[in-house]
Steps between C-alpha positions, in 0.01 A plus 500: 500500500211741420502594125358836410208477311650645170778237525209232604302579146825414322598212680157370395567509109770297484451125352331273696778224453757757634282665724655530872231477802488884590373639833183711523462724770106577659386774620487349861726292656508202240724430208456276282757265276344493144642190312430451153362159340342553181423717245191499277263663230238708709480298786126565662403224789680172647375298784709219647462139463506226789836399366668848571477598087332771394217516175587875369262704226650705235242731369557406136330184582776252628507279805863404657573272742801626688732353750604705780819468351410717214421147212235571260251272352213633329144305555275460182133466439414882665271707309478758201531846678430822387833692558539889524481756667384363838411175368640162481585210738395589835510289843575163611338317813488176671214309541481502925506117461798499193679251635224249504317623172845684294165786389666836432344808373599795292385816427529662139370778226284263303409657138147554360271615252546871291809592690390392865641309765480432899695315751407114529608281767563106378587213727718192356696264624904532549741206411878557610557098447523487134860588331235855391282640769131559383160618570232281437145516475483895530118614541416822512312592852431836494489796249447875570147626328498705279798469270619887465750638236803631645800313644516633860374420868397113505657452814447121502691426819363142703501432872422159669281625826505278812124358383700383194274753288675658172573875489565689282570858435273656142646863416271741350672474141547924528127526412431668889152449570425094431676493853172608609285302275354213615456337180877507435781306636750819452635654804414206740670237726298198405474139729455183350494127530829343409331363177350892435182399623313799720505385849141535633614703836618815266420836625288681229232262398211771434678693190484283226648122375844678487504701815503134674863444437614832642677539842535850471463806266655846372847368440746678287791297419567236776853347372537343848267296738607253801353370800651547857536258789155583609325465183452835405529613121725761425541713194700753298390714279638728247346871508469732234744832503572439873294271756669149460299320794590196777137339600327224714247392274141361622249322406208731306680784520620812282782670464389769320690528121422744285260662748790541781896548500759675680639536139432707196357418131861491324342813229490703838120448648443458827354222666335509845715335772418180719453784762169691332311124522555265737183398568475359142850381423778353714783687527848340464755426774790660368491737183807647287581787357773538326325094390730222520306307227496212679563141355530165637376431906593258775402496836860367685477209720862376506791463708793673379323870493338423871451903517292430224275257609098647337654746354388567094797508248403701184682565202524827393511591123542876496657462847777303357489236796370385779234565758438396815169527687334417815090399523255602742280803511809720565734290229699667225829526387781467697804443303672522170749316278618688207585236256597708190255327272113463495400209718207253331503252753551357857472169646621331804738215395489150763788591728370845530673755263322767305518421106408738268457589139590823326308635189538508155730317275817313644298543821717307763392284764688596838511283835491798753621390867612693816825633481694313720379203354734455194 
């Protein structure tokens, strides 16, 4: 049964220990079965151990470790985070060789001096065996530079590439033009050893000490980054007032923020579209307007969604759901789930299923399979 979406919102606030699965109808041909799991206190990232459990972030600064069953256990020794506004706990990653090594990394709002702060990213090491799950050993690996006031657009999302080389995604903090400063880390996609060291075969090695460690430049706020089964990086990025973008990101190159959008300043000023300079800036694959805000990225590989198969799921904050895209020089979106409630975060689970996180406080975790299925 196909719920309207007025109904679907509504069915979506009620307790997640009552909570019925609820169909969600797409825009296509798919529908989806949305099964609740857990519910939590501004859910942001989860990844998906080797064991089928799941380490979730709650922006506050709380780890969980949560059964697919919905049991909650939360993991001690993360670090202080500055919470607000955009700030707080951020992502969590597997090392590529976790189950030899049990390294994880996070992502977070670390506080400074006079009011500042900028994302980190720390590595430890995760312990399920003990009667409490830890993190030991937590080093710091990488820090954005400068430290800026204001609590918004760290970004601070980490992908594994197929090289095993760290990425990771640096907003621009809302201060605009360090996205085009090369003696900044804001508004870049940076690449790094595993142990934050700057791998020697980087792409910018004639701008400076700090311009070593970028992949790529003029990044607004990338809150989603994933590799494909070719290799390729791919990106989201939040736009201004209008102009939230899908791209494949290379190595060396920029993508034009502040200097380019297919948005607008939010006090009304224009900007000059991708279209008035591409011989400078890349352009991005797919661009919204109405924006989506995008949130949370994987690239699909599994079984039960074969349709899917490369496709990008995105979760939509504004958009209240979720988006499907395809890749390629003529990808974009293709189809859309409204969910009823802003969408933080998607993973693929082991058997194949969709998981995602909605925002805020007593955000819920939901298991999202094809109809049929349950």
């Amino acid at each position: 049964m196909r719920l309207p979406a007025a109904i679907l919102a509504t069915t979506f606030l009620v307790t997640p220990s009552l909570a019925q699965s609820v169909s969600v109808p797409g825009t296509g041909d798919t529908s989806l079965t949305a099964t609740p799991v857990a519910e939590f206190d501004e859910p942001w990232a989860m990844t998906f151990l080797p064991d089928g459990a799941m380490l979730v972030t709650e922006k506050p600064g709380n780890l969980q470790l949560v059964t697919q069953d919905g049991e909650m256990t939360e993991v001690s020794g993360v670090p202080e985070v500055a919470y607000g506004g955009q700030g707080g706990f951020g992502d969590v990653v597997l090392h590529p060789a976790f189950a030899e090594n049990g390294v994880v990394y996070i992502s977070y709002a670390e506080p400074g001096n006079d009011g500042t702060q900028g994302a980190a990213v720390a590595r430890a090491t995760f312990d399920a065996s003990a009667d409490e799950p830890a993190l030991s050993g937590l080093e710091v690996v990488w820090r954005q530079e400068p430290k800026v006031t204001g609590n918004g657009h760290y970004s601070h999302r980490i992908a594994f590439g197929p090289d095993g080389m760290m990425f990771i995604s640096s907003g621009d903090r809302q201060k605009l033009t360090p996205a085009q400063d090369m003696a900044q880390s804001l508004g870049k996609i940076i690449r790094l050893n595993d142990d934050g060291s700057v791998p020697a075969d980087n792409p910018i090695q004639n701008q400076g000490e700090l311009a070593k460690s970028f992949w790529s430049v003029g990044h607004r706020n990338v809150l989603g980054i994933a590799f494909d089964a070719d290799g390729r990086l791919w990106d989201h990025e939040m736009g201004p007032r209008g102009g939230d973008e899908l791209n494949l990101v290379e190595a060396g190159e920029n993508y034009g923020w502040p200097e380019v959008s297919n948005g607008v300043h939010y006090d009304g000023r224009d900007i000059p579209d991708h279209s008035t300079n591409t011989e400078d800036f890349v352009a991005p694959v797919e661009s919204w307007t109405p924006v989506i805000s995008p949130a949370g990225f994987v690239i699909y590989s599994g079984e039960m969604f074969p349709d899917w198969q490369g496709s990008g799921l995105i979760g939509g904050l504004s958009a209240l759901g979720l988006v499907r895209v395809t890749l390629g020089d003529d990808g974009g979106e293709v189809e859309r789930f409204d969910m009823g409630a802003r969408i933080r975060e998607v993973e693929q689970g082991p058997d194949g299923a969709v998981w995602v996180l909605e925002d805020g406080p007593g955000g819920r975790l939901l298991k999202l399979t094809p109809e049929s299925e349950s």
